[in-house]
N, C-alpha and C positions, 0 to 999 in steps of 0.2 A: 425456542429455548430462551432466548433473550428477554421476550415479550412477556415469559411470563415471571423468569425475576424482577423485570423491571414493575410488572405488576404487583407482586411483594414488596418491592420496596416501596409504593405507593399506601399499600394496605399500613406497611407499619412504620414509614416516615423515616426510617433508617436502611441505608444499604448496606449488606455486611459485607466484611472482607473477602468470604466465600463469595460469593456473590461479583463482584468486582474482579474475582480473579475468573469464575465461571465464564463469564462476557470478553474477558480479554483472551481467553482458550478460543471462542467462540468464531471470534473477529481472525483471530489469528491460523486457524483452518479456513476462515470463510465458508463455514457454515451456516451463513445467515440468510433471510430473506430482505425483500424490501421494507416489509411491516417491522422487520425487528431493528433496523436503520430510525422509523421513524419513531418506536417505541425509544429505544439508545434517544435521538432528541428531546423526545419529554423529558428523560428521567436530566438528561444533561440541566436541561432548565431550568425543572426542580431542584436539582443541587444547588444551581447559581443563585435562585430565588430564595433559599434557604426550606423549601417547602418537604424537602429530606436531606436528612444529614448522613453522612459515610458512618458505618459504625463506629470508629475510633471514637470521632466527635459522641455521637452516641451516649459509650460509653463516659467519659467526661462529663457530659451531662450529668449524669445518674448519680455519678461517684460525688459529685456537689449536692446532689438533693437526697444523699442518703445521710 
């Protein structure tokens, strides 16, 4: 499950709130596999690197370029 929102977030450069709340349900049954740990990594990085934004930011965005 993780692996593949975090894959969504890669397609479209924003995590949304759903999303961020999905993975923290996720982690918090430990439901997770090893791959979806090392997926959670990437996306972590990505954030840091600016390569996706949280949806808020996102949003913000958008609302400046409209």
């Amino acid at each position: 499950m993780i692996r593949t929102l975090v894959r969504s977030a890669f397609q479209t450069g924003c995590l949304s709130v759903a999303s961020e709340g999905l993975i923290r349900q996720v982690l918090e049954m430990k439901g997770y596999q090893p791959s979806d740990l090392e997926a959670l990594n990437a996306l972590n990085e990505a954030l840091n690197s600016g390569q996706i934004q949280r949806e808020a930011r996102c949003k913000n965005a958008m609302a400046l370029i409209a």
